[in-house]
C-alpha positions as CSV (number, residue, x, y, z in Angstrom):
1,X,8.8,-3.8,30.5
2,X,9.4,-2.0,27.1
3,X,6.8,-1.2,25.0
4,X,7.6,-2.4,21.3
5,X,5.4,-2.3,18.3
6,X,6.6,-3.9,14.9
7,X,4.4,-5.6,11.9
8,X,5.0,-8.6,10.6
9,X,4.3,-11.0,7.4
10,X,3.7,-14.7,6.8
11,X,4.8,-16.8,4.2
12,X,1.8,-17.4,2.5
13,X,-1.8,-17.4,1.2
14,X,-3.4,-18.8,4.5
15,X,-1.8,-18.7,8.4
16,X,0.4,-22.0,9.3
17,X,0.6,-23.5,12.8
18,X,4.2,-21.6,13.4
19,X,3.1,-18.4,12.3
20,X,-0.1,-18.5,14.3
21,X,1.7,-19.7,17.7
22,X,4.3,-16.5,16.9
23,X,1.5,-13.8,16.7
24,X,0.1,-14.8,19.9
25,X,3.6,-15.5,21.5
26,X,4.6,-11.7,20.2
27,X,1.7,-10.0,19.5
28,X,2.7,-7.5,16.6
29,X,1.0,-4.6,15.7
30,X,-0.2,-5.4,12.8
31,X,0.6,-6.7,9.5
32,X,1.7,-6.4,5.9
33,X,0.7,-8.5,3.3
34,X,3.2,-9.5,0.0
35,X,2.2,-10.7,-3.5
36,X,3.0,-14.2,-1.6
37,X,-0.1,-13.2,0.3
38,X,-2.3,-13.0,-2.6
39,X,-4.7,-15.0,-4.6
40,X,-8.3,-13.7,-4.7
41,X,-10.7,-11.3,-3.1
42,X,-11.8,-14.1,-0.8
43,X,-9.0,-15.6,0.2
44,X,-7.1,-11.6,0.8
45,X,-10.3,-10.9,3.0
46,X,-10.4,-14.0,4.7
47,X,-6.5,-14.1,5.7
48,X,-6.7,-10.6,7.0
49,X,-9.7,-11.6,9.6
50,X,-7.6,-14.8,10.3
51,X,-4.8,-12.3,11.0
52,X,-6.7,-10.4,13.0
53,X,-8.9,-13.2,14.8
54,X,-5.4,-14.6,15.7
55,X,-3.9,-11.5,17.3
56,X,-7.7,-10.7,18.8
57,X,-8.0,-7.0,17.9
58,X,-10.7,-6.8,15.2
59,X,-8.7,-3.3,14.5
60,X,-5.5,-4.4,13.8
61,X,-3.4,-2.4,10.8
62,X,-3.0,-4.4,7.5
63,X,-0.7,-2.5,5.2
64,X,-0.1,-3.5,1.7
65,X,2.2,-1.8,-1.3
66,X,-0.2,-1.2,-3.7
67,X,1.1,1.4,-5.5
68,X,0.4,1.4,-9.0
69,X,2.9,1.2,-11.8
70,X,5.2,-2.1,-10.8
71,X,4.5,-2.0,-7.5
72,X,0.9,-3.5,-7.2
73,X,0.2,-6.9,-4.6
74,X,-2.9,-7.1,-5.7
75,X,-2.9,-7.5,-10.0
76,X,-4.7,-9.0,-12.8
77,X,-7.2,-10.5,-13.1
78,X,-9.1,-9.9,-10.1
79,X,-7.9,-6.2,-9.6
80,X,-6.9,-3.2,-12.2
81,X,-3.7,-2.2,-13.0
82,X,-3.2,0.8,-11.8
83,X,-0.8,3.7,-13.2
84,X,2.9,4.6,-11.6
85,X,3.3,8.0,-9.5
86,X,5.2,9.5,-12.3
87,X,2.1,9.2,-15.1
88,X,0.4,11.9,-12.4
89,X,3.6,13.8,-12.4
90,X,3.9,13.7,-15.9
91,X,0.2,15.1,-16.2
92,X,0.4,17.6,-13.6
93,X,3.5,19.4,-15.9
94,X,0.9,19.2,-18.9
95,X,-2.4,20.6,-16.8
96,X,-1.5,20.4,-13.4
97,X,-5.4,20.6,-12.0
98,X,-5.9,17.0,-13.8
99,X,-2.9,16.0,-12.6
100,X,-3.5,16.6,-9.3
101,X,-7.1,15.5,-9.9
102,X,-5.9,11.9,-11.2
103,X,-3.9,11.3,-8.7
104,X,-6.9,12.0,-6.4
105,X,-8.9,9.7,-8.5
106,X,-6.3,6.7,-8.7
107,X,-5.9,7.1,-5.1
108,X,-9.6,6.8,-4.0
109,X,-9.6,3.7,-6.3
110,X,-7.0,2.0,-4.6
111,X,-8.5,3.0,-1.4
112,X,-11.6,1.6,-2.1
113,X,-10.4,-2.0,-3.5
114,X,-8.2,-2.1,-0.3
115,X,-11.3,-1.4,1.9
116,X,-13.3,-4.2,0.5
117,X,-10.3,-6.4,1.7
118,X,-10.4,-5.1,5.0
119,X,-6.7,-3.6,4.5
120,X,-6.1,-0.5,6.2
121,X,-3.1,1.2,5.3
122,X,-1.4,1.9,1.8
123,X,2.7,2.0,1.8
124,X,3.7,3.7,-1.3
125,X,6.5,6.4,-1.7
126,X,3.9,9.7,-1.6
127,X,7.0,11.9,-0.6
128,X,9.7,10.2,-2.3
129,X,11.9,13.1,-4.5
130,X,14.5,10.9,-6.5
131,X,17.7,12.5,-6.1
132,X,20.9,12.4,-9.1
133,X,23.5,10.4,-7.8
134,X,21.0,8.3,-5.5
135,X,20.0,4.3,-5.5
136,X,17.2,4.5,-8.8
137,X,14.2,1.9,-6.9
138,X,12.1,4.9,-6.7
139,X,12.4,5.7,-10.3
140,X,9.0,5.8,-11.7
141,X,6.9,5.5,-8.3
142,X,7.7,9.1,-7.5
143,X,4.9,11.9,-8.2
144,X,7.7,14.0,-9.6
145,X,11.8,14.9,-9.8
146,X,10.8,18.0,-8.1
147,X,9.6,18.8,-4.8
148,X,6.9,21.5,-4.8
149,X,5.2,19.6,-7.4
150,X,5.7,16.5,-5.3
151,X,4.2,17.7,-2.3
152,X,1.3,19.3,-4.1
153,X,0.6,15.6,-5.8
154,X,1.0,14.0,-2.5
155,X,-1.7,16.3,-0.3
156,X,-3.8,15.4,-3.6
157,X,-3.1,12.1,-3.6
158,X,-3.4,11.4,0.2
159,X,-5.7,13.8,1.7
160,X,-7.8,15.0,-1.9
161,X,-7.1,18.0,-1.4
């Protein structure tokens, strides 16, 4: 038998029939929830214990992109906006302790709005370095253009260090 281990999404703001006979045919991982996914508090905290309920591991991981910036699932009017990666970049250039200490700050807000939900992991690009000549979909979602200053934003960022 091979050992496998993927997430997986649903189409929606609550489980349907199909989606619920796959995650007990499969069993995934965990899961990761889209702005599809999204309505209010309730209903995000309530779909993520049907999620888990349905797979039976009260520990399952529920990741989310919740950035900042344009990259945010959970929005207005029920959560803040929050700022882009690059704001923190372009802070840290100006006075880079309060750069480094709002991205620590943004972070553990984040952190704590996706812990009321019962999500557990945040995908955003902490490491990301755009690159000339490269794809732009980073853009303003990286901590910087260059990467010392990345990597010090991202321990700050990640660990609050």
């Amino acid at each position: 038998m091979t050992n496998r281990a993927f997430i997986t999404g649903i189409s929606a703001t609550v489980l349907n029939d199909a989606e619920r006979d796959f995650i007990r045919a499969e069993r995934p991982w965990g899961f990761i929830l889209f702005k599809r996914n999204i309505e209010t508090p309730a209903q995000v905290s309530a779909l993520v214990a049907e999620l888990r309920a349905t797979l039976g591991h009260d520990d399952a991981p529920v990741l989310i992109d919740q950035e900042g910036g344009r990259v945010q699932r959970l929005g207005p009017p029920q959560w803040p906006v929050y700022p882009a990666g690059a704001s923190f970049g372009a802070l840290y250039d100006i006075d880079p302790k309060l750069g480094l200490a709002a991205a620590r700050l943004s972070s553990r807000l984040i952190a704590a709005d996706l812990i009321d939900l019962g999500i557990t992991a945040d995908c955003l690009p902490l490491a990301d370095v755009p690159v000339a000549g490269a794809d732009a979909v980073i853009g303003n979602r990286a901590y910087g253009t260059e990467p010392g200053k990345v990597a010090a934003r991202r321990e700050e960022a990640a660990f609050g260090r």
